[in-house]
C-alpha positions in Angstrom: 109.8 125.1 102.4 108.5 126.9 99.6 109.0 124.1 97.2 107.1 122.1 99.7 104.2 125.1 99.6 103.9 124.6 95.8 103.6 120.7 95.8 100.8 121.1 98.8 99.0 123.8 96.6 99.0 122.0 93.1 101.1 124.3 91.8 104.2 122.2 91.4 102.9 119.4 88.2 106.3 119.0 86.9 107.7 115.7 88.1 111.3 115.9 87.8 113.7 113.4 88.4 116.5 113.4 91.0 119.5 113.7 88.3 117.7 116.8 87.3 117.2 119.0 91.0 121.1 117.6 91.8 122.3 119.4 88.3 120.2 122.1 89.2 121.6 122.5 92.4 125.1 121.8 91.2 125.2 124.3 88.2 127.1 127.6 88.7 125.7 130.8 87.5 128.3 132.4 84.9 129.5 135.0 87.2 130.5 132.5 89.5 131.8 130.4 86.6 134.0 133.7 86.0 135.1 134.3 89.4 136.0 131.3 90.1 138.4 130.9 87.0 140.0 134.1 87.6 140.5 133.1 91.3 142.1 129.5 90.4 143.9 131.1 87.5 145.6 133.6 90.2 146.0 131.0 92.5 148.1 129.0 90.1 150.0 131.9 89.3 150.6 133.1 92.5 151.9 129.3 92.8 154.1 129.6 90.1 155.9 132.8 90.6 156.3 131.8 94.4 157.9 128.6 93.4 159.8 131.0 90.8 161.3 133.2 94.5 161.6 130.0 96.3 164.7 128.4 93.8 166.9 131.0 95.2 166.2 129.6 99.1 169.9 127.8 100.2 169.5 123.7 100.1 165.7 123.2 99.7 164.8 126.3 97.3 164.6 124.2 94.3 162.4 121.3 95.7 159.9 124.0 96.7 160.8 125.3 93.2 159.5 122.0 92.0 156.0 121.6 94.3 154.8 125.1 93.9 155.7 125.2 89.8 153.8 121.7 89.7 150.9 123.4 92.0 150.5 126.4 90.2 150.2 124.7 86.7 147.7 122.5 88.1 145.9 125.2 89.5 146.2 127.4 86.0 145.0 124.2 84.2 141.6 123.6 86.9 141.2 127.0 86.2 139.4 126.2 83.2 136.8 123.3 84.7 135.1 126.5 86.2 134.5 127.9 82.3 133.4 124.8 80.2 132.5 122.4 83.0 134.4 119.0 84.2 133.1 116.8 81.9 133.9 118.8 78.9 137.6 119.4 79.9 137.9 115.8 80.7 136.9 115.4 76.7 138.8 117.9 75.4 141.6 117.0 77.3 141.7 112.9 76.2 140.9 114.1 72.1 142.7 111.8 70.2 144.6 115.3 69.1 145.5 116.2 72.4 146.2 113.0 74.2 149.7 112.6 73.7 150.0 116.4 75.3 147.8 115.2 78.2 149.3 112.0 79.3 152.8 113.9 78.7 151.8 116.8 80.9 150.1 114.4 84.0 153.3 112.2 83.9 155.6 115.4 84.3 153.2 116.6 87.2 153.6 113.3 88.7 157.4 112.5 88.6 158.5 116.5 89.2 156.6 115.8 92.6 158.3 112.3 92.7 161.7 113.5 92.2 161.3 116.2 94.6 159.6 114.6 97.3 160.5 111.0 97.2 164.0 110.3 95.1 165.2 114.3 96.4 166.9 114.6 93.2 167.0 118.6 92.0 168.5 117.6 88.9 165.5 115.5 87.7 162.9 118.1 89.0 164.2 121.0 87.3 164.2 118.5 84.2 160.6 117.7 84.7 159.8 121.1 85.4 161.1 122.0 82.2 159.2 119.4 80.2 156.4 120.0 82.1 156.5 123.6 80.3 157.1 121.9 77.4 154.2 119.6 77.3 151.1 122.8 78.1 152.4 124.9 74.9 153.1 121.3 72.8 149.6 121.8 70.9 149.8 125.3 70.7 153.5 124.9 69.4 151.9 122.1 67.1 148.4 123.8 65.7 151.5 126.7 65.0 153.6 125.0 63.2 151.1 123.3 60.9 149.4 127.1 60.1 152.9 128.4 59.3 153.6 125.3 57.1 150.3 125.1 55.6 
């Protein structure tokens, strides 16, 4: 309404495009860009150290193991669209540096959730779990590695 008062009164000149007012919109302020990291980030760890209780459950505890691990790392990993933005992460994620770690860590998310819902094999989940621990630290345990060797 009011932006409807401005147009009517001549007060509104600047002709903006509609890519612009849906950004504008669609932009978080950077408390909410905090807030919502820190929730996500709990979220996935939450997710994680339930998963963690849930291998001792008799029978089923390590598929849950499997789907709350995988959960919870997603989560921790979206955690950080909320800080730099979508598009950014996306690009950081696929640098020709880090694509190797990327594919890597999607494929483990993808066939821990395979083996535990689908081929119900605890053997290959707690594998893939594994690697899928692996694969997040690999460019940390890489950018390490070449500063200690440098």
């Amino acid at each position: 309404m009011d932006k409807l008062k401005k147009v009517l009164s001549g007060q509104d000149t600047e002709d903006r495009g509609g890519l612009s007012e849906v950004v504008e919109a669609t932009s978080l302020s950077s408390g909410t860009r905090i807030k919502g990291f820190i929730a996500c980030f709990a979220a996935g760890i939450l997710c994680s150290l339930l998963g963690t209780l849930l291998l001792w459950v008799p029978r089923k505890g390590l598929y849950l193991f499997a789907v709350f691990y995988t959960f919870g790392n997603i989560a921790s990993l979206g955690s950080t669209v909320f800080l730099m933005g979508p598009m950014t992460q996306l690009k950081r994620m696929f640098e020709p540096t880090r694509l190797i770690a990327t594919i890597m860590v999607l494929l483990c998310f993808a066939l821990t959730l395979c083996s535990a819902f689908w081929w119900h094999n605890k053997g290959l989940a707690l594998i893939f779990c594994i690697l899928q621990s692996l694969a997040l630290t690999w460019d940390a345990v890489k950018k390490c590695f070449t500063v200690c060797l440098a």
